[in-house]
TIVO-690462 format. One line per 8 residues: number of its first residue (from 1); their letters; for each residue x, y, z of C-alpha. Coordinates in steps of 0.5 Angstrom, whole numbers, padded with zeros to 4 digits. Layout:
N
NUM> a> X:Y:Z | ...
END
This chain:
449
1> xxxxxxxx> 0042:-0108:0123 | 0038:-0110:0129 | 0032:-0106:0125 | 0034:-0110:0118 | 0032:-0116:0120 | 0024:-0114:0119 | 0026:-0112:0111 | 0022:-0114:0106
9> xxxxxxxx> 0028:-0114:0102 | 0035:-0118:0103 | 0041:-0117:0103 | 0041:-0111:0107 | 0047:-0107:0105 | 0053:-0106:0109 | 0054:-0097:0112 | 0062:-0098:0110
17> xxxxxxxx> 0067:-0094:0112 | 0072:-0089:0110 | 0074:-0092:0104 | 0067:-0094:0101 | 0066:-0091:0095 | 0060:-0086:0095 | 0055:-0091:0090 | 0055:-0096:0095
25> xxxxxxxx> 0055:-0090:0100 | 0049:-0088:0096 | 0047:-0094:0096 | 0046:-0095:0104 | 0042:-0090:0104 | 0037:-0091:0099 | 0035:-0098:0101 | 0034:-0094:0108
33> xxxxxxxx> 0030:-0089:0105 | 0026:-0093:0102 | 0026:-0098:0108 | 0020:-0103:0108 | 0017:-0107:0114 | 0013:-0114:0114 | 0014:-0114:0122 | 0007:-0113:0125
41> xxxxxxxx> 0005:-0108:0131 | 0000:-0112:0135 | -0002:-0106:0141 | -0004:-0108:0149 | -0011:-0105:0149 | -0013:-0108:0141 | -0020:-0112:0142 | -0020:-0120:0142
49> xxxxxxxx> -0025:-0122:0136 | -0027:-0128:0140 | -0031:-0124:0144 | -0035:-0120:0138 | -0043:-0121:0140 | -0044:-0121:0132 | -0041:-0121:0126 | -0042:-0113:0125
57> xxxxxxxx> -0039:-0112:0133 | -0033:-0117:0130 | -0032:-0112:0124 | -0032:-0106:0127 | -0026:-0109:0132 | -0022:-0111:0125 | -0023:-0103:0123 | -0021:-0101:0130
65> xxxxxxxx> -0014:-0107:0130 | -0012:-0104:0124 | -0012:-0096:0126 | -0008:-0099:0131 | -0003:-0103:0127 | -0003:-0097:0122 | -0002:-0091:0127 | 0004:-0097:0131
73> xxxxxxxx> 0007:-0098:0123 | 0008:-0090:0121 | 0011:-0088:0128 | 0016:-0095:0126 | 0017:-0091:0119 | 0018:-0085:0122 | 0023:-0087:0127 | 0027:-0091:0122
81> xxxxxxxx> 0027:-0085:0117 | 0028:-0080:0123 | 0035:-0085:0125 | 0037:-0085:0117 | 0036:-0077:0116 | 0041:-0075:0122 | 0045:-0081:0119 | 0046:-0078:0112
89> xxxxxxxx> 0047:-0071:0116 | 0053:-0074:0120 | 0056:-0078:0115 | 0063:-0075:0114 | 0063:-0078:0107 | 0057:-0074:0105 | 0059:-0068:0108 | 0065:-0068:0105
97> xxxxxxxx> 0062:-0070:0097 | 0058:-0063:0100 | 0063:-0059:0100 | 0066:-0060:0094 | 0061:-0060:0090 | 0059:-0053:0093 | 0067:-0051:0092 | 0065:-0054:0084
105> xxxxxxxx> 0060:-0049:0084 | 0062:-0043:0087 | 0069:-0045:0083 | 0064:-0044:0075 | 0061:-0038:0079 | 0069:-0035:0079 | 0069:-0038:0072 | 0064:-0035:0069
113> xxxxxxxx> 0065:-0027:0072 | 0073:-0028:0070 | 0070:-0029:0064 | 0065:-0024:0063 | 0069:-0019:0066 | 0074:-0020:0061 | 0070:-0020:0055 | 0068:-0012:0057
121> xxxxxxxx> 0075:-0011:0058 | 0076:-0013:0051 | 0070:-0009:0048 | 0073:-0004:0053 | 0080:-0004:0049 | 0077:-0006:0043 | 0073:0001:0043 | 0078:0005:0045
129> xxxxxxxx> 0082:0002:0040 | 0077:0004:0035 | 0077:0011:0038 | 0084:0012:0038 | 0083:0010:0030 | 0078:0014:0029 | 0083:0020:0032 | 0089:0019:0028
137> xxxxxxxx> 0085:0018:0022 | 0082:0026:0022 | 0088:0028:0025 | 0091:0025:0018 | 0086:0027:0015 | 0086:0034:0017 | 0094:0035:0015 | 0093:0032:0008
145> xxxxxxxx> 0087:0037:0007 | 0091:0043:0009 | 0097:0040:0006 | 0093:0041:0000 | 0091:0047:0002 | 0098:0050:0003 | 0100:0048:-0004 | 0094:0051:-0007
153> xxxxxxxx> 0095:0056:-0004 | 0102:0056:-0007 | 0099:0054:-0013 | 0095:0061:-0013 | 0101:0064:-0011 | 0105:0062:-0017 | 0100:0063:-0022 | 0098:0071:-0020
161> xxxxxxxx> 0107:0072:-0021 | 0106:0069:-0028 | 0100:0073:-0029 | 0104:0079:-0027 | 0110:0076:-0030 | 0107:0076:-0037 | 0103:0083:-0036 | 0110:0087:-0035
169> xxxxxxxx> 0113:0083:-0041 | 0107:0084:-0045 | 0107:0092:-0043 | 0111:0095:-0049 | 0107:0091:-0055 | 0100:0092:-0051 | 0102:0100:-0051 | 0105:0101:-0059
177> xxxxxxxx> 0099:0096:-0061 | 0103:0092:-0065 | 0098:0086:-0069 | 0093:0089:-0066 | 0094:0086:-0060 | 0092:0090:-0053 | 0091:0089:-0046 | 0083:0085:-0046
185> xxxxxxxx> 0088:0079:-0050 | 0093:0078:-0045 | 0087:0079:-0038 | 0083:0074:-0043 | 0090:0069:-0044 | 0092:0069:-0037 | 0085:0068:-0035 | 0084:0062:-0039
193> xxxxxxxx> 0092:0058:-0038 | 0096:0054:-0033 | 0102:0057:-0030 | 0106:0052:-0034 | 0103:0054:-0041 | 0105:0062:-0037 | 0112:0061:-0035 | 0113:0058:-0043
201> xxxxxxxx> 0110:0063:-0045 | 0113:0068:-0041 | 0121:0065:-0042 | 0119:0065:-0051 | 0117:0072:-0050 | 0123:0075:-0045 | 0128:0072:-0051 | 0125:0076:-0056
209> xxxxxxxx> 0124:0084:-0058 | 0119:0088:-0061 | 0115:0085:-0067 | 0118:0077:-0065 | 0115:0078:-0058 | 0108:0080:-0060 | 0108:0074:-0065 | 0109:0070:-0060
217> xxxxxxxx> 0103:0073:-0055 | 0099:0073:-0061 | 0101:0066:-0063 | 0099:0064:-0055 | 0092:0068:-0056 | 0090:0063:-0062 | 0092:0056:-0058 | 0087:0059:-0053
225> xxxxxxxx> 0082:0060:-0058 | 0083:0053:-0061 | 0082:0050:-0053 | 0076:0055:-0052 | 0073:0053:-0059 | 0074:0045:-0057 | 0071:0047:-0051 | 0065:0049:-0054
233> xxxxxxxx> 0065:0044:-0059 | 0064:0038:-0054 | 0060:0042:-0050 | 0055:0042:-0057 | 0057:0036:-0057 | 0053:0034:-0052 | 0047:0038:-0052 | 0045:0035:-0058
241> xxxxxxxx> 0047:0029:-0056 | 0041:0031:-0050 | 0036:0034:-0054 | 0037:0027:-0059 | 0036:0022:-0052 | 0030:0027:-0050 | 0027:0027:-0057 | 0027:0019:-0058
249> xxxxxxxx> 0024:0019:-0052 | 0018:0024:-0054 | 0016:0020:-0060 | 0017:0013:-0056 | 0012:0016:-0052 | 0008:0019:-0057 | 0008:0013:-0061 | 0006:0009:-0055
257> xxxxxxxx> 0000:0014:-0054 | -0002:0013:-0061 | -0002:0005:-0060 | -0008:0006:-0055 | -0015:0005:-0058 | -0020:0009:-0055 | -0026:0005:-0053 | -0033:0006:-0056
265> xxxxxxxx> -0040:0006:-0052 | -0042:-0001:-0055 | -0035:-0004:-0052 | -0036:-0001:-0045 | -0044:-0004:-0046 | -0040:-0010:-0047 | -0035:-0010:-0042 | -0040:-0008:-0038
273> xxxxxxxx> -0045:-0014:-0039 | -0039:-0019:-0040 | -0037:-0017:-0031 | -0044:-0018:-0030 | -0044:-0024:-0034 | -0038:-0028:-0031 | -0037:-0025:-0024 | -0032:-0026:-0020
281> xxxxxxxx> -0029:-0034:-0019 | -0029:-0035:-0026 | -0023:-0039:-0029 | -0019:-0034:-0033 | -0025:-0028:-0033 | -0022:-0023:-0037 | -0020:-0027:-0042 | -0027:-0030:-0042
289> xxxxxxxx> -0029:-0023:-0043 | -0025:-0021:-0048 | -0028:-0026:-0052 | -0035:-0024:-0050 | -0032:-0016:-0052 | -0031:-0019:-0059 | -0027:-0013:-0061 | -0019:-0016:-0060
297> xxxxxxxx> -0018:-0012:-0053 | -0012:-0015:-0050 | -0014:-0017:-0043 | -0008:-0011:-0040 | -0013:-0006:-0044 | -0020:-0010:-0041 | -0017:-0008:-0034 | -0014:-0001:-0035
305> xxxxxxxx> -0021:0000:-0038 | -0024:-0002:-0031 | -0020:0003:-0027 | -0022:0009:-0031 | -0027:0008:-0037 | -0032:0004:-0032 | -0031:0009:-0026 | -0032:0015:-0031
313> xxxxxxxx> -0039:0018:-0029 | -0044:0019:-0035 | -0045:0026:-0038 | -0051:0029:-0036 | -0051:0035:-0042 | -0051:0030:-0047 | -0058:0026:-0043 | -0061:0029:-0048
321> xxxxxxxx> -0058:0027:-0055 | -0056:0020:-0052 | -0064:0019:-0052 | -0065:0021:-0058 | -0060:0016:-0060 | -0063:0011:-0057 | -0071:0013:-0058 | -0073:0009:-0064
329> xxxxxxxx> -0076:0012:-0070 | -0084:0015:-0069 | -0087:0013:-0075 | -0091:0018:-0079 | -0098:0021:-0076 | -0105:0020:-0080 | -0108:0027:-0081 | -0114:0027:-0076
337> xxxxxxxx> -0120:0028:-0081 | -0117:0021:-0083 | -0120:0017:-0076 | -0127:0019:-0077 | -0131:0015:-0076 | -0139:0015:-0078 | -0144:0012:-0074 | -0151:0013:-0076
345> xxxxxxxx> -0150:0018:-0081 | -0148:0023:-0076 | -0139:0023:-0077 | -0136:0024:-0070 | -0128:0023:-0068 | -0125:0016:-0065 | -0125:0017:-0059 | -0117:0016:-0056
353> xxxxxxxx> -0116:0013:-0049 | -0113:0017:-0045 | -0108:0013:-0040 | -0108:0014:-0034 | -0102:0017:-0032 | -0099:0017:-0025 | -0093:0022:-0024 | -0090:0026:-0017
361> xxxxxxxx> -0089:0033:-0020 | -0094:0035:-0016 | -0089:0042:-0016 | -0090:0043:-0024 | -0098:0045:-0023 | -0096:0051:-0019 | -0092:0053:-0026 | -0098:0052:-0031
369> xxxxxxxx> -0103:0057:-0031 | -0110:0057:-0031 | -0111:0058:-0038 | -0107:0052:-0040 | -0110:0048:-0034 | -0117:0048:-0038 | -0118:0042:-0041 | -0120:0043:-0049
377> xxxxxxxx> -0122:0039:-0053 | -0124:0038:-0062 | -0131:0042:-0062 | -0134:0038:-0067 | -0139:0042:-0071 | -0143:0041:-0078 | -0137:0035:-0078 | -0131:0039:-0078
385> xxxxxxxx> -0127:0041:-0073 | -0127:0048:-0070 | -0120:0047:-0066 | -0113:0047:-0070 | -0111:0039:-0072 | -0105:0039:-0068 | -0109:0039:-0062 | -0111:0032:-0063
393> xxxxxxxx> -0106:0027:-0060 | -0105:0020:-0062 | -0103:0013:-0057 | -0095:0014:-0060 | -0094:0022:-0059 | -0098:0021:-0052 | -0093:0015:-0051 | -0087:0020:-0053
401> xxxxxxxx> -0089:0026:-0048 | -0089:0020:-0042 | -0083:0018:-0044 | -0079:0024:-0045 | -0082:0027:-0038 | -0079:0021:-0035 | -0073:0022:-0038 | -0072:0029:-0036
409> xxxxxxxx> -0074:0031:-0029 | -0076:0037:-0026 | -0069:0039:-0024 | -0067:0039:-0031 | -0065:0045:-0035 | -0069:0047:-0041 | -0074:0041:-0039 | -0079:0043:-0044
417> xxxxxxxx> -0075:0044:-0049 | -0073:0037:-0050 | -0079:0035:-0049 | -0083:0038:-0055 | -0076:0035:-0059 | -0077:0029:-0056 | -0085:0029:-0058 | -0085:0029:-0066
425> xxxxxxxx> -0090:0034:-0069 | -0092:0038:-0062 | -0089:0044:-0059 | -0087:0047:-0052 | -0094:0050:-0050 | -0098:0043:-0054 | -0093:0039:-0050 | -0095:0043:-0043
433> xxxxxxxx> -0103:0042:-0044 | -0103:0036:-0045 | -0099:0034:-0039 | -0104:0039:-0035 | -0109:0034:-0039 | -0107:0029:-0037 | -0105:0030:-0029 | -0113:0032:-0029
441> xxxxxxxx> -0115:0027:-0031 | -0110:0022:-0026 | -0114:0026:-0021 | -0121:0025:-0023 | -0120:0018:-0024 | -0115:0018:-0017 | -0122:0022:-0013 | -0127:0017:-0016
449> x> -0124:0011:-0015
END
C-alpha cells in the first residue's frame, strides 16, 4: 500500500484473501499493471535554472531535468511492474485458476480423441458389417444359383426319360408306319414339347394299342403344328409391324427432304448482300435479312444456308458459262467498207484507236510465233481493201477480247477457246494476233514514253 499513495487513480483495490473471488483478484492486478504515478524524481546532481547564464543555457538544464526525471520514473515503473509479476507468479489463487484451466483442456483434448477414436471404431464396425453383408449375400446367391442349377438339371434329366419314354411307346407305330407316321415326327415332337405335354402324352398312348395310339401321336404331331404356326404367325406379325415403322419413317424422311427448296443464285446474291448490309449487331439481323431476300425464307433455312451454301467454293468449270451469262448482248457490227470516209477525194479507212493495254502475260509471247507476232494491217489499194474484212476490229470486239483475257487467265484450260466464244465474229487464231498487236503496241508506247 506504501506504493499506492503516488496513484493517480483511487481508491486503490485491496489483494483479498483466499476466499476473494477471482473478478476482484483480477481486478487488483489489472490496476497494478496499469499503475500510474504523479509522484516526482527530483535527481541529486539535477542543474538549478537559477544558475543558467542565458535563456538558451536554462533550456538546455530543463532538457537535462527532464531525462533525468524520465530515466528515475521508468526505473519507478519498472520496479512496481517487476513486484506485481512475481505477485501474480506467486498468487496461489491464481495458480490454482492455472491449473484448472490446463485440466479443462487436456480434459476437451481426452474428449475429443474418445471421440474420434470411436467414430473409426464405428466406421470400422460399420465396414465389416457391410463386408460380412456382402459375403452372406454371395454365399446365397451362390446356393440359389446352384439350386437352380441342380433343378435344371433335374429338369434335363426328366425331360430325356419322357423322350425316351415316348420314343419306345411310339416304336411299334413307327416301324408298321400306321397314318403315316415315322420317326422324324416323334424326334420333331419331342423336340418341340414340355416334359408335362410328354408324361400326358406318354400316359394317353400306353393305354391304348395299335391304330388308337397312333391317332393320338398323331393328334400330338398336329397340336405341335398349331403352337409352331402361332409361333411363326406372331413372329410375321412383328416383322411387318417393323417394316411398317421403318417405312413411315423412310417416307417422313423423304417428305421432309422434299419440304427443302433449293436456293437459286439470286438468292445466294442476296443473302450475300443483305450480311453485308446488316453486319453483325443488328436487332433481329436474320429476319432483316429474310425481308431483304424477299423470297419467303424462314430465318432457320437463312442460317442453314450460311453454314453450307455460302461456304461452298464456286465451280471453276462453269466460269466460262456464267460469263456468257453475265456478259451483255454485243450489239451487231458494221461491215468495214461502211466506215470509210472520203477525205479529199482519195476513200481511206477510219482510222480506230487502238487502246493501250496493259497486261502481265509476259509468258504468252514465247507461245506466238513470229509469224503472228507480225503486225498486219488493211492495204488499202485503188480504195478496196487488199486483206479479209474480218481482220478489221471495232472498239466493241477489242473491248470483249480484253475482257475475256481478263476473265480466263493463262493457267486456264482451253484459254483461247473461250476467248474467241467470248469474242463475237473472231476466231481463235484472229483473237491471238491481235493480242500479239496489242502487246506490241503497250511496248511501243511503254519505250517511248
Amino acid at each position: 500500500m506504501r506504493n499506492g499513495r503516488w496513484s493517480v487513480n483511487q481508491p486503490i483495490p485491496f489483494l483479498g484473501d483466499e476466499n476473494t473471488p477471482l473478478k476482484e483478484v483480477d481486478n487488483f492486478y489489472d490496476f497494478w499493471y496499469a499503475f500510474k504515478s504523479w509522484r516526482e524524481f527530483p535527481h541529486a546532481d539535477e542543474f538549478d535554472l537559477e544558475q543558467a547564464e542565458s535563456r538558451d543555457h536554462k533550456r538546455w538544464m530543463e532538457r537535462q531535468n527532464a531525462k533525468l526525471s524520465e530515466k528515475a520514473r521508468k526505473e519507478e515503473y519498472a520496479r512496481i511492474r517487476t513486484l506485481v509479476d512475481n505477485a501474480y507468479k506467486r498468487d496461489p489463487r491464481i495458480q490454482r485458476r492455472k491449473e484448472a484451466e490446463k485440466a479443462e483442456k487436456q480434459r476437451k483434448k481426452e474428449a475429443k480423441y474418445m471421440a474420434k477414436k470411436l467414430q473409426e471404431e464405428e466406421a470400422a464396425r460399420a465396414a465389416e458389417e457391410e463386408r460380412r453383408q456382402k459375403e452372406e449375400d454371395a454365399k446365397r446367391a451362390a446356393e440359389t444359383a446352384l439350386q437352380q442349377k441342380k433343378l435344371k438339371e433335374k429338369e434335363k434329366k426328366l425331360l430325356r426319360k419322357e423322350r425316351a419314354r415316348l420314343r419306345t411307346v411310339s416304336g411299334p407305330v413307327t416301324s408298321k408306319r400306321l397314318l403315316n407316321l415315322s420317326e422324324d415326327d416323334v424326334e420333331s415332337l419331342c423336340s418341340s414339347v414340355g416334359t408335362e405335354q410328354l408324361r400326358s402324352i406318354c400316359e394317353k398312348m400306353e393305354g391304348k394299342e395299335g391304330l388308337e395310339r397312333a391317332e393320338v401321336l398323331r393328334d400330338a404331331c398336329g397340336y405341335k403344328d398349331d403352337l409352331v404356326g402361332k409361333k411363326e404367325e406372331e413372329k410375321k406379325a412383328e416383322q411387318q409391324n417393323g417394316s411398317v415403322k421403318s417405312n413411315g419413317t423412310v417416307q417422313l424422311a423423304s417428305y421432309e427432304k422434299k419440304e427443302e427448296k433449293p436456293w437459286s443464285r439470286e438468292e445466294i446474291e442476296l443473302l450475300r448482300k443483305g450480311m453485308v448490309k446488316f453486319p453483325k449487331g443488328t436487332s433481329r439481323r436474320w429476319e432483316v435479312v429474310s425481308d431483304y431476300i424477299g423470297t419467303g425464307r424462314s430465318v432457320e433455312e437463312i442460317l442453314k444456308a450460311t453454314k453450307t451454301v455460302l461456304l461452298q467454293k464456286p465451280d471453276s468449270s462453269k466460269a466460262f458459262d456464267s460469263f456468257l451469262e453475265k456478259r451483255k448482248p454485243s450489239p451487231s457490227i458494221a461491215s468495214p467498207l461502211t466506215t470509210r470516209v472520203e477525205v479529199e477525194g482519195v476513200p481511206t479507212t477510219q482510222a480506230t484507236e487502238t487502246p493501250a493495254v496493259k497486261t502481265d502475260e509476259a509468258g504468252e509471247s514465247s507461245s506466238v510465233s513470229a509469224k503472228d507476232q507480225t503486225p498486219t494491217y488493211p492495204i488499202v489499194e485503188n480504195g478496196l481493201l487488199s486483206g479479209s474484212e474480218q481482220d478489221v476490229w471495232s472498239a466493241v470486239q477489242e473491248k470483249a477480247l480484253v475482257q475475256a483475257l481478263k476473265t480466263f487467265p493463262k493457267e486456264a484450260a482451253q484459254r483461247w477457246e473461250r476467248v474467241a466464244a467470248a469474242v463475237p465474229g473472231k476466231s481463235v487464231v484472229q483473237c491471238k494476233k491481235k493480242f500479239a498487236l496489242l502487246k506490241e503496241s503497250f511496248r511501243n508506247k511503254k519505250s517511248t514514253a
